[in-house]
Wavefront OBJ file of the C-alpha trace (Angstrom):
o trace
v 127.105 122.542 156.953
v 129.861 123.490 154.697
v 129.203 125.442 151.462
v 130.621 126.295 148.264
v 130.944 129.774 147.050
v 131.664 130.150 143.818
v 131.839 133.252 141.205
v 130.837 132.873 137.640
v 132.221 134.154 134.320
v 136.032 132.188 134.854
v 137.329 130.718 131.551
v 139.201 126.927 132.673
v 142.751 126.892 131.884
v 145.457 124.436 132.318
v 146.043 121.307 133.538
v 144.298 118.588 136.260
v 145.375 115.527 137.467
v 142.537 112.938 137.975
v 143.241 110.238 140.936
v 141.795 106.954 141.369
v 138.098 106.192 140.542
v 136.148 106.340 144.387
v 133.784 103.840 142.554
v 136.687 100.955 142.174
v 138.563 101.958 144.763
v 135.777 101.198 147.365
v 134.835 98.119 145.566
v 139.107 96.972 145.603
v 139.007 97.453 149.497
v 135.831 95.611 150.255
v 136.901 92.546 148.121
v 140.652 92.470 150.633
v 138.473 90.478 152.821
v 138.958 87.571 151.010
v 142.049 86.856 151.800
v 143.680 86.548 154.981
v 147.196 89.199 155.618
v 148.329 93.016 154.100
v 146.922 93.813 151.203
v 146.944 97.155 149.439
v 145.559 99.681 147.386
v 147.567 102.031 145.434
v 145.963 105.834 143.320
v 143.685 105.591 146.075
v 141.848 109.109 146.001
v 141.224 111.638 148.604
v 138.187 111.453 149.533
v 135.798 110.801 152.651
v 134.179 107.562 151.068
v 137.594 105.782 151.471
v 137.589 106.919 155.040
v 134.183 105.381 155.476
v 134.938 102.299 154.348
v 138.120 102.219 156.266
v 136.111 102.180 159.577
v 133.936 99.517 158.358
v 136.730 97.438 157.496
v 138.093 98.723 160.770
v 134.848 97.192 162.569
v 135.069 94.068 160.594
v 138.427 93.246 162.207
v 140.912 94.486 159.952
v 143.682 96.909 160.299
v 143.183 100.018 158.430
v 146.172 102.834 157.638
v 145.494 105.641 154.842
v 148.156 107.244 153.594
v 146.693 110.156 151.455
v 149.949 111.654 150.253
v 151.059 109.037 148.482
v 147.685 107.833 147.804
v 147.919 104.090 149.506
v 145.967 101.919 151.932
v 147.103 99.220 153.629
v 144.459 96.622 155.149
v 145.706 93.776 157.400
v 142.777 91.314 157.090
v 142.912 88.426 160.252
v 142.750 84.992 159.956
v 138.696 85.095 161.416
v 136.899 88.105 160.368
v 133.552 89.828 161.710
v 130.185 89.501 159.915
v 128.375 92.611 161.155
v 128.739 95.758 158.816
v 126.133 98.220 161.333
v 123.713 100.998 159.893
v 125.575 103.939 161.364
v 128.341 103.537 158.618
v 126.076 101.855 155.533
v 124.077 104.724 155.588
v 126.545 106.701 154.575
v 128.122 104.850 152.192
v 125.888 102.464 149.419
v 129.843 100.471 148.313
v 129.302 99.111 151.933
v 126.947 96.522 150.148
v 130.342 95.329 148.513
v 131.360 93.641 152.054
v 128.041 91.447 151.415
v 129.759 88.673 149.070
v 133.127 88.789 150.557
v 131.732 88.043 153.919
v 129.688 85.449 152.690
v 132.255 83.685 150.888
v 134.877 83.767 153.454
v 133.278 84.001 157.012
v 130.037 81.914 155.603
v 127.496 84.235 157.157
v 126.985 88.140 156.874
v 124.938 91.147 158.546
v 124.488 93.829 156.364
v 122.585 96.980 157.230
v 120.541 98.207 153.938
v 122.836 101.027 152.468
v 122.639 104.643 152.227
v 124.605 106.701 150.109
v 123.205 109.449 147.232
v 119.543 110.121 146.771
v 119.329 108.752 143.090
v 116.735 106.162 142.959
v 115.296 103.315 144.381
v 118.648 100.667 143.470
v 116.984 97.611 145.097
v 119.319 94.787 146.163
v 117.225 91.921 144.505
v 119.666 90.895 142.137
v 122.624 90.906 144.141
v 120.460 88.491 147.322
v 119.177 86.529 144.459
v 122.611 85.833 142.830
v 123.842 84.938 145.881
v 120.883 82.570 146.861
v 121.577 80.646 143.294
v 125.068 80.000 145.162
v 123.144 78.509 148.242
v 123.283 81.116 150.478
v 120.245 81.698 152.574
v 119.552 85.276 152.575
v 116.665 87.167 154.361
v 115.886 90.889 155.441
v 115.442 91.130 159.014
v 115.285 94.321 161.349
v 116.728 96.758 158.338
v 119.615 94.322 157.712
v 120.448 91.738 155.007
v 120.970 88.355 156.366
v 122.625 85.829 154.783
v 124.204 82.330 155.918
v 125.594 79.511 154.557
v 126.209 76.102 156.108
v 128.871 74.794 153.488
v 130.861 76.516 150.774
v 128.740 78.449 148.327
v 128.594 76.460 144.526
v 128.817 77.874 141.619
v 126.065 78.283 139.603
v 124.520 80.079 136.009
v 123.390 83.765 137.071
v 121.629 85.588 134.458
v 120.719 89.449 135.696
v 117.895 91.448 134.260
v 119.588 94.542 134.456
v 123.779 94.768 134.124
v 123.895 95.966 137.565
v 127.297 96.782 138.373
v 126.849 95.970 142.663
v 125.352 93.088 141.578
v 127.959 91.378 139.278
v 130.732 92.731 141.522
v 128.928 91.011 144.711
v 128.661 87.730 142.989
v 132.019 87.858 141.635
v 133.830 88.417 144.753
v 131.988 85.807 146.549
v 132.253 83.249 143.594
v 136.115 83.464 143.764
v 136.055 81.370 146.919
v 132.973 78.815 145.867
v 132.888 75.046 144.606
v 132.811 74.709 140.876
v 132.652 77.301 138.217
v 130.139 80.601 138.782
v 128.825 82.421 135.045
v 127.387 85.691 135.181
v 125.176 86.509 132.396
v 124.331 89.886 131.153
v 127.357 91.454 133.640
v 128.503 94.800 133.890
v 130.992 95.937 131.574
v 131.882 99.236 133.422
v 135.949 99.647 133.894
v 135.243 99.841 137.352
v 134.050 95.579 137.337
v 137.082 95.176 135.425
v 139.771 96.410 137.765
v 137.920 94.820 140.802
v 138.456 91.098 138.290
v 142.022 92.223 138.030
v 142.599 92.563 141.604
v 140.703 89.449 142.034
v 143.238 87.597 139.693
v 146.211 88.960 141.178
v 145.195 87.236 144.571
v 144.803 84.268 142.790
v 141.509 83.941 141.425
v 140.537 82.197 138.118
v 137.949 84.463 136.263
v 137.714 85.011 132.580
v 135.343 87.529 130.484
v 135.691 90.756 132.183
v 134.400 93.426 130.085
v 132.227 91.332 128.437
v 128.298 90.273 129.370
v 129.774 86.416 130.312
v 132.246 86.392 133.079
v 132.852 82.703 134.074
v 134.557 82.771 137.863
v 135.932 79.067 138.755
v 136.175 78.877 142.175
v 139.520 78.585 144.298
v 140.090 76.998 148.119
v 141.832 79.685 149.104
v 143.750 83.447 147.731
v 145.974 85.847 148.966
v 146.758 88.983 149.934
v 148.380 91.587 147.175
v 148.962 95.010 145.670
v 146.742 96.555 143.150
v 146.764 100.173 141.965
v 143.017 101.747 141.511
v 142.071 103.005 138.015
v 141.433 106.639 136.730
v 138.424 107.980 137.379
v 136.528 108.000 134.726
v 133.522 110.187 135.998
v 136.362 113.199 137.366
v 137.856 112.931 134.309
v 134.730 113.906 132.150
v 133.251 116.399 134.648
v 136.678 118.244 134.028
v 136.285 117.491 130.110
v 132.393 118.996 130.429
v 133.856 121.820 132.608
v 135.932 122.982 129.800
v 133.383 122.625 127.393
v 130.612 124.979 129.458
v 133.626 127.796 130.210
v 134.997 128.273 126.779
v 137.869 126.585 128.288
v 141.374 124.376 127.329
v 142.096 121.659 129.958
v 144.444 119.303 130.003
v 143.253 116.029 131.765
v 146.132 114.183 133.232
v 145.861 110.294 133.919
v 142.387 110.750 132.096
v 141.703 107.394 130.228
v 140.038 108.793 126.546
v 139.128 105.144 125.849
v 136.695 104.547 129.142
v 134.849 108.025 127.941
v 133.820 107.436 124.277
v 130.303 108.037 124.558
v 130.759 111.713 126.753
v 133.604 112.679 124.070
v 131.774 112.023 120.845
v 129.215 114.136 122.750
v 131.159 116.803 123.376
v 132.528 116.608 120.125
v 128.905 117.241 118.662
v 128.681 120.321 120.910
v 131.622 121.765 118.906
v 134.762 120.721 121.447
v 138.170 120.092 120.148
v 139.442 117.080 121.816
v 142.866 115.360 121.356
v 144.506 112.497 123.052
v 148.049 113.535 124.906
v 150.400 111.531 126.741
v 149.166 109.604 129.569
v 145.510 111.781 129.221
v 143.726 113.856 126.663
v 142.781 117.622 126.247
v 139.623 119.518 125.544
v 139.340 122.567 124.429
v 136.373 124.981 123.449
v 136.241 128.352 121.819
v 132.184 128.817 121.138
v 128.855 128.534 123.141
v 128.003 124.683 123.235
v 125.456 123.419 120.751
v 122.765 121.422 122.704
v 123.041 117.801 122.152
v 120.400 114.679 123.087
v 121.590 112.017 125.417
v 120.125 108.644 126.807
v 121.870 107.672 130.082
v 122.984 103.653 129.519
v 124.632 101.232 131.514
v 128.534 100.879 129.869
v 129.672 101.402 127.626
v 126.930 104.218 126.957
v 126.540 107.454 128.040
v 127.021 107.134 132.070
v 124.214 108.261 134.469
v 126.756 109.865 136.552
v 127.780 112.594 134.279
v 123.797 113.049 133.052
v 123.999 116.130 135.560
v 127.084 117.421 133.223
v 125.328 117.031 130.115
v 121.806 118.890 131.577
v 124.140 121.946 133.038
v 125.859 122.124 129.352
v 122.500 121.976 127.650
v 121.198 124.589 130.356
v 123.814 127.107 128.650
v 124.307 125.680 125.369
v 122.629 127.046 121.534
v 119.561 124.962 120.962
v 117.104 122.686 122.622
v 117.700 118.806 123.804
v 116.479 115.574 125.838
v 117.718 114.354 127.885
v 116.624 110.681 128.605
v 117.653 108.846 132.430
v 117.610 105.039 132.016
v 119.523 104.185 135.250
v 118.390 105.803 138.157
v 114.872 107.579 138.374
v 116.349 110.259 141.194
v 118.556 112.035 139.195
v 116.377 114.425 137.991
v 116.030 115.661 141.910
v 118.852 118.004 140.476
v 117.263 119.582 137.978
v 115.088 121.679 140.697
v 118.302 123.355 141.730
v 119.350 124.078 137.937
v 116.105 125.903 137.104
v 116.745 128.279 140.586
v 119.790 129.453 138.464
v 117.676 130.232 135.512
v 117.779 126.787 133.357
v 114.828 126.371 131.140
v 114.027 122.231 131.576
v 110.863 120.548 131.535
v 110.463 116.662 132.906
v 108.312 114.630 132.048
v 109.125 110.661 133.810
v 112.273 109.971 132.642
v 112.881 113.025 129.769
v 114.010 116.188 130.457
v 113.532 118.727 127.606
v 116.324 121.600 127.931
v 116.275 125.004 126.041
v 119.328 126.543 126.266
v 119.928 130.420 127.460
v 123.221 132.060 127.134
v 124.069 133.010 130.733
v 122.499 131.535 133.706
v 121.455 133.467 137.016
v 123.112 132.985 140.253
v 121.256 131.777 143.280
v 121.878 129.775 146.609
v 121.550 126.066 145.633
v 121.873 122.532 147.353
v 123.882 119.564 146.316
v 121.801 116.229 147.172
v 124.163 114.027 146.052
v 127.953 113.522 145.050
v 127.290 114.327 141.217
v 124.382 117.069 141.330
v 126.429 118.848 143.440
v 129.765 118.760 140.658
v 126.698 119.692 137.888
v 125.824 122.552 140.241
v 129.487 123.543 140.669
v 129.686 123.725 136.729
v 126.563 125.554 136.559
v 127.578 128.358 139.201
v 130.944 128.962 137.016
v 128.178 130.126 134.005
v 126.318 132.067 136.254
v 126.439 135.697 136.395
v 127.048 136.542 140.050
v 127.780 134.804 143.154
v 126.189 131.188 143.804
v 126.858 129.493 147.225
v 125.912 125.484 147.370
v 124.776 123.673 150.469
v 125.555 120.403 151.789
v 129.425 120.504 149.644
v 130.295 117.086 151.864
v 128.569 115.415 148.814
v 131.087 116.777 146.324
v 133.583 115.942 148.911
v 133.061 112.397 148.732
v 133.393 112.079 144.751
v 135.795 115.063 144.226
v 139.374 115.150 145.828
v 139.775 119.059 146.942
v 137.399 120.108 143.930
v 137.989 123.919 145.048
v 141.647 123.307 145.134
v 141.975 121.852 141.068
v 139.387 124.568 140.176
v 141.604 127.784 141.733
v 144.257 126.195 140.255
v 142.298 126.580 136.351
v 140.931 130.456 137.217
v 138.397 129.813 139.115
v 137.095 131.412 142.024
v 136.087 128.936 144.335
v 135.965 129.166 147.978
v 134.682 126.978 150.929
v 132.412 128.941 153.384
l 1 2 3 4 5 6 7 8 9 10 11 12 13 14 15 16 17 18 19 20 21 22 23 24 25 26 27 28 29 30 31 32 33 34 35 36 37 38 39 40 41 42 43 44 45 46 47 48 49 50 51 52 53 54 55 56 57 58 59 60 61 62 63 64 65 66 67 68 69 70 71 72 73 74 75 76 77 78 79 80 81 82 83 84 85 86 87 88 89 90 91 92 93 94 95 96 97 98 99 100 101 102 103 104 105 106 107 108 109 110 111 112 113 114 115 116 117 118 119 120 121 122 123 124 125 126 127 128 129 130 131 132 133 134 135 136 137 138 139 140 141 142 143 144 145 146 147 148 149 150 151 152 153 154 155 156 157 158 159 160 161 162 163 164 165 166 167 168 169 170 171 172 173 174 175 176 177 178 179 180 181 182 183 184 185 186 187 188 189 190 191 192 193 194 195 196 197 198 199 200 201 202 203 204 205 206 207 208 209 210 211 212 213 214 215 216 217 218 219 220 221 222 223 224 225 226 227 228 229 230 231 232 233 234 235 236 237 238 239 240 241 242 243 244 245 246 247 248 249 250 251 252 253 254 255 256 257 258 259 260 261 262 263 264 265 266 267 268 269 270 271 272 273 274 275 276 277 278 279 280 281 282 283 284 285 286 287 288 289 290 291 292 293 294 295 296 297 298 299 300 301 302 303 304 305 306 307 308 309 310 311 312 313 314 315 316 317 318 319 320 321 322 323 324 325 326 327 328 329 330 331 332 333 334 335 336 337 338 339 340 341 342 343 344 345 346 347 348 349 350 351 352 353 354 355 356 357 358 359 360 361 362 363 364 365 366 367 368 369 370 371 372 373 374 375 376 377 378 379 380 381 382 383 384 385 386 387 388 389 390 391 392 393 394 395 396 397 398 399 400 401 402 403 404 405 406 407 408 409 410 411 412 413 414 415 416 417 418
């Protein structure tokens, strides 16, 4: 397996460019099944997610060409499309559960192996098969895959979720673009990522109103087309690189980093004693004393996001004072947390709170990334160390993190792959 080694004690200095967010940009090339011809995806980052859900799409019938220096891919969608999305690709890959109500909606059945992807949590799939039933589609679990058919078009209908889950709203979104009468989502996901899938969505020619609210009302259309859409910052690279500064004393400049989709991470930071100001097209953080410790509660958007919770724990870890740390999304997260403490961190959990007391220098140590985000935390946490720290299983940060090692030379670190 690859690895990671990285030496502690660099300051962060300069500038990064952030790419497209992998959690849209998935989402944008599932939902080109809907419409029949070349569609594309522009800001598409470089990472081995998209190439995973190229082959699926691949599988599915479509033509799939990345083109990862300028950051495109095109996807030439036929007139009859496959149904079949197979377990040796969903497991690798939990967006693949975005082909679910595209499929539905335009080929009127679909076979969907349950996903894979990072070791987080339970995520059950309830609310997105139970969306989708409301819209008439029979849907059953059968021999590890999700099975769902529908013998006429699916109808709109009033979905209320119990949680804002953001697979779920984008699921019944997609496949409510193509249904009879007018779909409402109640108590939707707000996240930008929902948003710039409805965007897309409109500029193929759907009708759908209250994105980025908790109502989005989708009226259904007979047919849409293909079209060109560029993917969205990423929001999550943007505020590990604003946390990275903040742990290494550091002044980076975030290029194409979107201030306004990272209030909740900023005012943190702010409250650990970071400078941060907005400059043109991105915004700049800068830190000249040891972080003061700061309590967080993980929320769905627009509150503090789950996927920078291992940020906030590695800044605590290091930071003056003691915090908690509270995870309201996914009950895995903390799996990280037993890699932290091998470098040194002082962290108590207890359920879903993790009490932190900060030490000024943590401890180098081989480590393991188990998922896309612990292993970025871990990354931040090896540049505090003192010493050497080499992390296992890097393909995780690979598929969240264009050329992480790359970006971090390029601010003083010293980062190798092993």
């Amino acid at each position: 397996m690859e690895r990671l080694r990285v030496v502690g004690g660099a300051r962060l200095s300069g500038t990064v460019k952030v790419s497209g967010a992998k959690n849209s940009a998935l989402k944008l090339m599932a939902a080109t099944l809907l419409a029949p011809g070349k569609s594309k995806i522009t800001n598409i980052p470089a990472i081995a997610d998209v190439d995973f859900m190229a082959e699926l799409l691949t599988r599915l019938g479509c033509k799939v060409e990345i083109n990862n220096v300028a950051g495109e891919v095109s996807i030439e969608v036929p007139e009859v499309i496959g149904h079949r999305a197979d377990y040796d690709l969903v497991r690798k890959l939990r967006a693949s559960i975005n082909v679910l109500g595209p499929l539905i909606a335009r080929a009127g059945s679909a076979e969907v192996a349950l996903p894979g992807g990072d070791a987080i949590g339970t995520r059950g799939l309830d609310f997105h098969m139970n969306g989708l039933s409301d819209m008439g589609a029979e849907i059953k679990l059968e021999h590890g895959f999700i099975v769902a058919n529908t013998k006429q078009r699916l109808k709109g209908a009033v979905i209320t979720l119990e949680f804002p889950s953001v697979g779920a709203t984008e699921n019944i979104m997609t496949a409510a673009t193509l249904a009879d009468g007018i779909t409402t989502i109640e108590n939707a996901a707000r996240e930008p990522d929902v948003v710039d899938l409805g965007e897309f969505l409109i500029s193929m020619g759907a009708k759908i109103t209250g994105l980025g609210s908790h109502t989005i009302k989708i009226e259904g259309v007979k047919k849409l087309n293909s079209a060109t859409h560029a993917t969205l910052p990423d929001r999550i690279v943007s505020g590990t690189w604003a946390f990275a500064a903040a742990m290494t004393k550091g002044d980076i400049t975030i290029v194409n980093g979107r201030a306004d989709h990272l209030e909740m991470p900023l005012d943190k930071l702010v409250e650990a004693g970071a400078v941060i100001t907005t400059v043109e097209n991105g915004f700049r953080v800068k830190m000249d004393k040891r972080p003061t410790a700061v309590d967080v509660a993980t929320l769905p958007y627009p509150g503090f996001p789950t996927d920078l919770q291992p940020m906030v724990i590695t800044l605590n870890a290091i930071a003056d004072g003691t915090s908690i740390v509270t995870e309201n999304v996914f009950e895995g997260r903390f799996m990280f947390v037993n890699e932290l403490m091998r470098l040194g961190a002082k962290i108590q959990v207890d359920g879903h709170h993790a009490a932190i007391t900060g030490i000024d220098q943590l401890s180098a140590a081989p480590v393991v990334a188990t998922d896309i985000r612990a292993g970025a935390g871990l990354v931040l946490a090896a540049l505090v160390s003192d010493g050497v720290t080499i992390i296992e299983d890097a393909f995780h940060i690979d598929r969240g993190y264009p050329d992480l090692p790359s970006q971090l030379q390029s601010l003083g670190a010293d980062v190798t792959r092993v």
